[in-house]
C-alpha positions as CSV (number, residue, x, y, z in Angstrom):
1,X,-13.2,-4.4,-4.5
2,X,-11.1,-2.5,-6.6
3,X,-12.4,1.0,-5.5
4,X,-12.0,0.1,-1.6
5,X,-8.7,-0.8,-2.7
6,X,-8.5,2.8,-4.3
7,X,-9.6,4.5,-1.4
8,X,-7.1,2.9,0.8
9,X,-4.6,3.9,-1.9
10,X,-5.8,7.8,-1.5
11,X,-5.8,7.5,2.5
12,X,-2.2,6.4,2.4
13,X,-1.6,8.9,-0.1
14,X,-2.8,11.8,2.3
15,X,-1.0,10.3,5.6
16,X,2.4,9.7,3.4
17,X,2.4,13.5,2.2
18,X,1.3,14.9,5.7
19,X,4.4,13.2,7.2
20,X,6.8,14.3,3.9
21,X,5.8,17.7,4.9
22,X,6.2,17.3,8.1
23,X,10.0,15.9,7.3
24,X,10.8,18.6,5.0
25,X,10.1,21.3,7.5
26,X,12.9,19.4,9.5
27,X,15.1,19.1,5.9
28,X,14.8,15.4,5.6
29,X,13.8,15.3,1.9
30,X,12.4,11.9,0.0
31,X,14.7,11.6,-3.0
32,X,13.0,8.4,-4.1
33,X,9.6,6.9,-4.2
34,X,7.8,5.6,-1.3
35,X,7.1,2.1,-1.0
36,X,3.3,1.3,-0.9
37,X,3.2,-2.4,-0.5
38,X,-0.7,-4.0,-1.7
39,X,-2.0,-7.4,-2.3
40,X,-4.4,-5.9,-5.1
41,X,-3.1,-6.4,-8.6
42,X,-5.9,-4.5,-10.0
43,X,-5.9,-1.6,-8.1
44,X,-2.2,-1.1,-9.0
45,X,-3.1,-2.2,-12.6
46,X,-5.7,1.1,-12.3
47,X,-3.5,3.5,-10.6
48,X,-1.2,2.4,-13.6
49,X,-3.4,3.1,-16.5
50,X,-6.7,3.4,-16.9
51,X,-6.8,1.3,-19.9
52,X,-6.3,-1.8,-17.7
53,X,-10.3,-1.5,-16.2
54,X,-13.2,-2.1,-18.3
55,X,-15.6,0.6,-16.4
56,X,-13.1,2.8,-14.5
57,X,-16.4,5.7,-14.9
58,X,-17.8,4.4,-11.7
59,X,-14.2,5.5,-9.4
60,X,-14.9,8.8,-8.4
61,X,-12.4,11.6,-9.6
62,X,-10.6,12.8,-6.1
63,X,-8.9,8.9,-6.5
64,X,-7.3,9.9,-9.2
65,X,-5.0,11.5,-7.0
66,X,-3.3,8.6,-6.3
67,X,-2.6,7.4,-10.3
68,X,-0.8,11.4,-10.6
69,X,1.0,10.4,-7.2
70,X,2.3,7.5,-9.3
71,X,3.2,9.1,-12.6
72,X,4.9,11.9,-10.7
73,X,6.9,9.3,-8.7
74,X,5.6,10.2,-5.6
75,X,4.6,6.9,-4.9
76,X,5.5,3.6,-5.8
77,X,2.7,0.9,-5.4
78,X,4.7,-2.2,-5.2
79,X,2.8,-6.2,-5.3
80,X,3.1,-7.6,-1.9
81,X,1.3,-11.1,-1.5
82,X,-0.7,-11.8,1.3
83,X,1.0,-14.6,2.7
84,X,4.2,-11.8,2.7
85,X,2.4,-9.0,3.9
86,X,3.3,-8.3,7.6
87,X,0.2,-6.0,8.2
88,X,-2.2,-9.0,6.6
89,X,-1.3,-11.0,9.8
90,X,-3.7,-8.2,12.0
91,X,-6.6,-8.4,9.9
92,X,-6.9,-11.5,7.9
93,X,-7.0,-15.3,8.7
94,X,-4.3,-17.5,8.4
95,X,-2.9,-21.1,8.6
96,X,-0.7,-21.2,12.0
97,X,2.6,-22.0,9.2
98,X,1.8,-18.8,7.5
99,X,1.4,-16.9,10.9
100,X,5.0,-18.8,12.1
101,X,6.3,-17.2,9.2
102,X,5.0,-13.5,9.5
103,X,5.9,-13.4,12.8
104,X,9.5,-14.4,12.4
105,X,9.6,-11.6,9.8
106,X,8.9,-8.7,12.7
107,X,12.1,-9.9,14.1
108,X,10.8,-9.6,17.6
109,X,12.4,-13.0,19.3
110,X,10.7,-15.9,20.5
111,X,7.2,-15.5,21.8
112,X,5.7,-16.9,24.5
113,X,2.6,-18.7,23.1
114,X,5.3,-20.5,20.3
């Protein structure tokens, strides 16, 4: 689980920088670290230090991108629980009360099936 977490990490990672370019070219510069919300404690744990996964041999190096993304400031992987985490409401199942409540986070207005 951990390395599918990892290469999600690494395709954000490519789609944040792509865009950063593309913003620089227009001089809009990032000054701080961008936000990358996850759910997965050890993935961030691993882009953190490698010292936190037992057998860390089996990630391929290219992920490694995304721990120097993080040590460089880049990026800033930042816990995000499911129940909290606005994008989780597209893929995962929920409890109609958690739904209620990601919904009314999108700030969108009433809905018609409410």
């Amino acid at each position: 689980m951990t390395e599918a977490e990892y290469q999600a990490y690494l395709d954000t990672c490519y789609e944040l920088l792509w865009v950063m370019q593309l913003l620089h070219q227009i001089d809009v510069l990032q000054e701080s670290p961008i936000q990358v919300f996850t759910d997965s404690q050890s993935g961030r744990a691993l882009a953190h230090s490698l010292a936190f996964h037992g057998r860390p041999k089996h990630i391929e190096v290219h992920y490694h991108f995304v721990r120097e993304l993080v040590k460089l400031e880049v990026i800033n992987l930042a816990y995000c629980p499911a129940q909290e985490n606005l994008v989780d409401l597209f893929t995962k199942p929920f409890p109609r009360q958690v739904i209620d409540k990601i919904i009314n986070q999108f700030n969108v207005g009433p809905l018609f099936w409410s």
